[in-house]
Every structure is written in structure tokens, then in C-alpha cells.
Backbone bond lengths (Angstrom), bond angles and torsions (degrees), N, CA, C in turn:
res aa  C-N    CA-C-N  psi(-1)  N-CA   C-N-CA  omega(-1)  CA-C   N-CA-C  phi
1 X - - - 1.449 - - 1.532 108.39 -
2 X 1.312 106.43 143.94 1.454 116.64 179.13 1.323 124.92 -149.15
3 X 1.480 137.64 138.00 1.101 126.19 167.18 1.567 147.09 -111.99
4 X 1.044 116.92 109.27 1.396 128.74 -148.43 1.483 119.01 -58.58
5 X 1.570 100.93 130.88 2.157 100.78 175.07 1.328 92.73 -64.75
6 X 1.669 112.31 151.34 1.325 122.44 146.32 1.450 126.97 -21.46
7 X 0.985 110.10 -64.78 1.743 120.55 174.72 1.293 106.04 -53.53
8 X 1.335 153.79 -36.66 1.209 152.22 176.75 1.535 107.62 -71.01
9 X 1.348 120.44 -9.93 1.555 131.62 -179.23 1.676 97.04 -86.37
10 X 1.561 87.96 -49.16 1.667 87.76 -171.28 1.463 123.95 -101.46
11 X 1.136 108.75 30.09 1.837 122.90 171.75 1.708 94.50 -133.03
12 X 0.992 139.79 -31.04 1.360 118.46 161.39 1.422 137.23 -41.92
13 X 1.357 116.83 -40.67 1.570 111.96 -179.44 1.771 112.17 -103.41
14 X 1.401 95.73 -3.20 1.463 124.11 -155.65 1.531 114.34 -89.42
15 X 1.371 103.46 -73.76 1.457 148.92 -170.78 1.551 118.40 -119.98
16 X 0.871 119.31 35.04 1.741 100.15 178.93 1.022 163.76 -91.09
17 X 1.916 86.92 35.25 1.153 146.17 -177.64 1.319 97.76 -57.20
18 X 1.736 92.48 -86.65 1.712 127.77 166.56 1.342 98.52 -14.95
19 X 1.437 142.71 -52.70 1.486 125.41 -149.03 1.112 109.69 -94.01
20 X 1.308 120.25 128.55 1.857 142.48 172.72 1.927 90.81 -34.64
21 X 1.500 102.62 171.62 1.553 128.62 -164.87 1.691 78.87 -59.38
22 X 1.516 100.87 -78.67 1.416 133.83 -159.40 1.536 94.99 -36.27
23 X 1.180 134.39 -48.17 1.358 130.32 -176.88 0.919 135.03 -68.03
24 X 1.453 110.43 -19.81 1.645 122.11 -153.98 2.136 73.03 -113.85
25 X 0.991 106.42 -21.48 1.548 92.29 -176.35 1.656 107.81 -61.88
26 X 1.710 86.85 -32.36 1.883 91.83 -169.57 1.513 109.99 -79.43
27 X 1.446 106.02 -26.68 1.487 117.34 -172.19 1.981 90.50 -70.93
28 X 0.977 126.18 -82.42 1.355 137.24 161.40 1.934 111.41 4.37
29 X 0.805 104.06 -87.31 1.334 126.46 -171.56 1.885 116.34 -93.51
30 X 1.200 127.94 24.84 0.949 146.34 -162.17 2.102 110.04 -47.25
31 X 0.850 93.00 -33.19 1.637 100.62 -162.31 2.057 101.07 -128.14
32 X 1.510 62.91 120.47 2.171 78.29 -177.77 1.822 89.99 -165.86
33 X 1.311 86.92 164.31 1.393 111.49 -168.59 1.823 101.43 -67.18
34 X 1.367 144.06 -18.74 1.175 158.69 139.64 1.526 132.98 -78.80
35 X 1.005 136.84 -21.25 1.444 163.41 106.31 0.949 140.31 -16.36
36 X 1.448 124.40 69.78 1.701 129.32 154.80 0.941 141.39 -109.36
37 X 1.027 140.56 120.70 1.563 147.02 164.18 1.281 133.59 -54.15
38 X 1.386 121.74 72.05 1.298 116.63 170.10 1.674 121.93 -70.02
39 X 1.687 102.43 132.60 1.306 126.13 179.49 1.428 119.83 -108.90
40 X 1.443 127.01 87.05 1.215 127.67 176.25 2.079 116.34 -29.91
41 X 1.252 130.74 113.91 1.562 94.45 150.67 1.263 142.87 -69.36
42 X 1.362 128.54 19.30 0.944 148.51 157.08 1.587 119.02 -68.75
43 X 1.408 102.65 -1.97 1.543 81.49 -171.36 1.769 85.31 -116.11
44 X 1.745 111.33 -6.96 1.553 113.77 151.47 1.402 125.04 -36.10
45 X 1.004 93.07 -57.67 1.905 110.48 172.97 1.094 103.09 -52.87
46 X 1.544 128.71 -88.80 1.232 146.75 165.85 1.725 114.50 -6.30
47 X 1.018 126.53 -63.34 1.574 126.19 168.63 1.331 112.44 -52.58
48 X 1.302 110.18 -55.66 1.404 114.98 -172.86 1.713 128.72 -59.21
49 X 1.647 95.23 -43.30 0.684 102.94 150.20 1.892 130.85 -49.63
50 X 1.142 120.75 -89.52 1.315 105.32 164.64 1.632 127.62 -22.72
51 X 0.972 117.62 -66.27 1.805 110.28 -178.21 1.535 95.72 -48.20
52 X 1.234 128.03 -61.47 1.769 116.47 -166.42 1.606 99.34 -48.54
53 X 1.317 137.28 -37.01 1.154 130.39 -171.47 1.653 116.94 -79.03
54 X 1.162 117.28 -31.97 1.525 123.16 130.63 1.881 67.31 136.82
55 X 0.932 136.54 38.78 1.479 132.24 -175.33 1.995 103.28 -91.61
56 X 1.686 105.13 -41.72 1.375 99.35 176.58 1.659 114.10 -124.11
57 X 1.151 112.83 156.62 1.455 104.40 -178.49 1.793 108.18 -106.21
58 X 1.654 107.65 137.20 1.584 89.12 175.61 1.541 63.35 -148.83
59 X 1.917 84.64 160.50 1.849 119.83 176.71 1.409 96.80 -25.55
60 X 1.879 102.30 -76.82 1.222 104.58 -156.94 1.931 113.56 -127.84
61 X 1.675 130.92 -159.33 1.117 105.19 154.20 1.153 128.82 -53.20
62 X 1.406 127.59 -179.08 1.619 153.62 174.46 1.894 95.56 -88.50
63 X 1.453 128.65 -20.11 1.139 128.82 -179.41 1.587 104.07 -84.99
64 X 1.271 112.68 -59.38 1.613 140.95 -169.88 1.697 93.83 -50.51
65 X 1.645 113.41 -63.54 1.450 117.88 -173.46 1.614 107.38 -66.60
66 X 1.635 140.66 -19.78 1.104 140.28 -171.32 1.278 118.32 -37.51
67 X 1.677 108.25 -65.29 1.539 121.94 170.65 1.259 118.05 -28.81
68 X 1.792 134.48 -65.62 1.276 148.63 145.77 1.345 98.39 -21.39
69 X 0.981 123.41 -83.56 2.127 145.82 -151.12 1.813 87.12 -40.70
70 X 1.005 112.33 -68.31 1.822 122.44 -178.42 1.274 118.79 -44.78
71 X 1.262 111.30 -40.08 1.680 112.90 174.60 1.730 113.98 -75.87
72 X 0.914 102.44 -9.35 1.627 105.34 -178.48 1.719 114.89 -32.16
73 X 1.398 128.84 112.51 1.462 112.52 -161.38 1.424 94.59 -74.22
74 X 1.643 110.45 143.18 1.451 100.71 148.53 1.682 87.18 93.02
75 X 1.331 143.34 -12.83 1.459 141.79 179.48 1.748 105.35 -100.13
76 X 0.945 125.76 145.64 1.588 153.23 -179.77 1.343 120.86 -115.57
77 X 0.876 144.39 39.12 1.606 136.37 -177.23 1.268 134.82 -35.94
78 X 0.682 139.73 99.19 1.260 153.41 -121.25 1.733 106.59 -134.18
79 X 1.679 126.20 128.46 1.480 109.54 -147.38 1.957 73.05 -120.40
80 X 1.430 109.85 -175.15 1.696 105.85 173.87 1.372 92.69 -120.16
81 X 1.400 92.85 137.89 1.958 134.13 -178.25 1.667 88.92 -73.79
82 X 1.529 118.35 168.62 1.464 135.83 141.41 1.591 104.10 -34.73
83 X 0.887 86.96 -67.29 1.817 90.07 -161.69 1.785 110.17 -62.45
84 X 1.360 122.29 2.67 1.461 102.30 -178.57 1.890 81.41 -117.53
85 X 1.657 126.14 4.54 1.488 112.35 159.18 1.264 120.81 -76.07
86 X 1.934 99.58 -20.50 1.559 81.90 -155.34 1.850 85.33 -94.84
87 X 1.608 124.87 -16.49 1.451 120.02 166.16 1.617 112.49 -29.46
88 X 1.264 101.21 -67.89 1.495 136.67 -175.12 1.160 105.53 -13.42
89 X 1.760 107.52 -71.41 1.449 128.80 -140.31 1.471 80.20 -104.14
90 X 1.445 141.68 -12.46 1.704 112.57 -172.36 2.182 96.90 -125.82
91 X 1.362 111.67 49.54 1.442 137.09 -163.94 1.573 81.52 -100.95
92 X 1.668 119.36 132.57 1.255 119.32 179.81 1.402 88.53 -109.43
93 X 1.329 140.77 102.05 1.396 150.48 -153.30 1.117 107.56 -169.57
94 X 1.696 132.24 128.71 1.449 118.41 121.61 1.324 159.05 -54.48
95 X 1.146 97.80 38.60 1.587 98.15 -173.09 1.751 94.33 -112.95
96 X 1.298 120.09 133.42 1.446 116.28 -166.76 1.723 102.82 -110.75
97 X 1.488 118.74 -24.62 1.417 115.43 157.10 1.654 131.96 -14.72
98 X 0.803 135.27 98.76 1.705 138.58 -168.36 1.353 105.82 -49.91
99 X 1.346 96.69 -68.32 1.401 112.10 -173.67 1.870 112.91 -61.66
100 X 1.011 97.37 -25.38 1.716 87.56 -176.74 1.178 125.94 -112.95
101 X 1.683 91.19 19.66 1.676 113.61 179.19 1.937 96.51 -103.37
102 X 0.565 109.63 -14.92 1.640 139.25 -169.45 1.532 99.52 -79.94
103 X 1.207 110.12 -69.21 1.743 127.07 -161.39 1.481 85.60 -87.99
104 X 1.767 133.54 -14.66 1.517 98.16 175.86 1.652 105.81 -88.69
105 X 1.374 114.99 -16.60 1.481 123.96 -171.43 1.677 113.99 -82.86
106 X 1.660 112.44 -10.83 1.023 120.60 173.31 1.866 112.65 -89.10
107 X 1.286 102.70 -44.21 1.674 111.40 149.14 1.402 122.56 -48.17
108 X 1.530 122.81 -40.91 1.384 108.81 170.75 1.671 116.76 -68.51
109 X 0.924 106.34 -76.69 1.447 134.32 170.73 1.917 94.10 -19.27
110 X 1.235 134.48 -58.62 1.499 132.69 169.33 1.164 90.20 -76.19
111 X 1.313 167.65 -82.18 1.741 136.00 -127.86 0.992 98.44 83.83
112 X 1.635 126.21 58.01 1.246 122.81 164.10 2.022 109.92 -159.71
113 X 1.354 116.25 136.57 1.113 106.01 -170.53 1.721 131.52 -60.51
114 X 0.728 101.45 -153.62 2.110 116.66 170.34 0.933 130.78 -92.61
115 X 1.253 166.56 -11.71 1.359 148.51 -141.89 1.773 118.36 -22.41
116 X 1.567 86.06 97.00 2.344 81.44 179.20 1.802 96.38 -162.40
117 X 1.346 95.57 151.40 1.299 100.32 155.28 1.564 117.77 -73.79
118 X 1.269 116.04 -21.74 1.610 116.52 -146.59 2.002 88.90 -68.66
119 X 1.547 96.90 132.57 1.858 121.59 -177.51 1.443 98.39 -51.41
120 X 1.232 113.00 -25.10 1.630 110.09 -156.41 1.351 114.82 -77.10
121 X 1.425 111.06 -35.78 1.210 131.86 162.29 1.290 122.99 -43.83
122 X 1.476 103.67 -49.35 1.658 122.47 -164.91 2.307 98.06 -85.90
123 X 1.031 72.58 3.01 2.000 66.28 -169.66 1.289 108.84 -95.25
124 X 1.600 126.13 135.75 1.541 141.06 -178.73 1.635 94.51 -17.43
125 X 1.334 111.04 -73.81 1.496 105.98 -162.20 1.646 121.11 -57.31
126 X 1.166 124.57 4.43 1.530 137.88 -174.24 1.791 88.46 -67.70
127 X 1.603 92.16 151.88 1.377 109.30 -169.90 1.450 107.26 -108.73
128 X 1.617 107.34 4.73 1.331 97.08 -169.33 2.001 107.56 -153.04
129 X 1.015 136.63 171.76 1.873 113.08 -150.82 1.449 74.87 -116.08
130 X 1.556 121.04 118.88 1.365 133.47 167.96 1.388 109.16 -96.93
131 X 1.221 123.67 150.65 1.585 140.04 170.46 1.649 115.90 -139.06
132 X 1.541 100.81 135.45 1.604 108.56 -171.72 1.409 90.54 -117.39
């Protein structure tokens, strides 16, 4: 089990160029009897956010694509509890990102790593064991 950075949401159907071996293995092969993909909705927001700001481009909305987004084989979506806000906000970390302070406290809180490029992840002080 694993849970996916935003960017791995949005270089998968996109880009999947962009995604490391290890990712595209998970993107690839997503659904097995040991194998899950956890998908923050937070990183729902997170896309959407960006495209309305004209920062990323996708086909269509993050609402419009949902229907699709849910069927993903082998994906789990996964929404944040109390307890991965109050992780969030009391994370002795530099990483000041909202959202990806969020998705690392939702990774702790399950016992399960990252899937991201983002450095921040990958640095001594990370709160949680990321793999690209």
C-alpha cells in the first residue's frame, strides 16, 4: 500500500513520462491482492485548485473527471479524518505546503509511505519514508 503525491495524480494520465520506474510500476499495475493505491482527496482540491488558477492544464474539471477519477482500478480514496488535521498542523517539519503537510500526516497516521518526487519528503527531517 501506498499513498500518492498530487503530482503523481497529475503525471499519470498526463505525463508518464515524468514518473520515476517505481511509479509508473505503481501507476502500471495498480491493483493486486497486496497492492493499493491510496489517493488523498486532498489532492482533489489541490488540482483543481491549480487549473482554476490557470497554473495547470487538464481536459476538463476535477468535478466533471470525478466519475472516471473513482473507478480507478486498484485506487482507494481516501478523504482526511480529525486526527490526520490535527497530525498536520502539530508535524515538526519544514515543509510549509498545506496540502502536502496533510497527505504526509495522512501517510503517517495509515503506516504507509509516499509516492512523490517532492525533495521535502526525501529530506532527514521528513516525517514519513517517501519513495520515487
Amino acid at each position: 500500500m501506498i499513498l500518492f503525491d498530487t503530482h503523481v495524480l497529475y503525471w499519470w494520465p498526463g505525463d508518464p513520462l515524468r514518473l520515476s520506474a517505481t511509479a509508473r510500476d505503481w501507476t502500471d499495475q495498480p491493483a493486486s491482492d497486496s497492492r493499493t493505491v491510496l489517493i488523498s482527496t486532498v489532492s482533489l482540491w489541490e488540482l483543481e485548485s491549480k487549473r482554476r488558477a490557470g497554473k495547470i492544464t487538464l481536459a476538463t474539471s476535477l468535478r466533471e473527471a470525478w466519475p472516471n477519477l473513482k473507478l480507478l482500478p486498484g485506487v482507494e480514496w481516501i478523504s482526511p479524518a480529525a486526527e490526520d488535521w490535527f497530525t498536520a498542523a502539530e508535524l515538526c517539519w519544514n515543509h510549509r505546503d498545506p496540502a502536502d503537510r496533510l497527505i504526509a500526516a495522512m501517510a503517517l497516521n495509515r503506516g504507509v509511505p509516499v509516492l512523490t518526487k517532492d525533495g521535502k519528503f526525501h529530506e532527514p527531517d521528513s516525517p514519513v519514508k517517501a519513495v520515487w
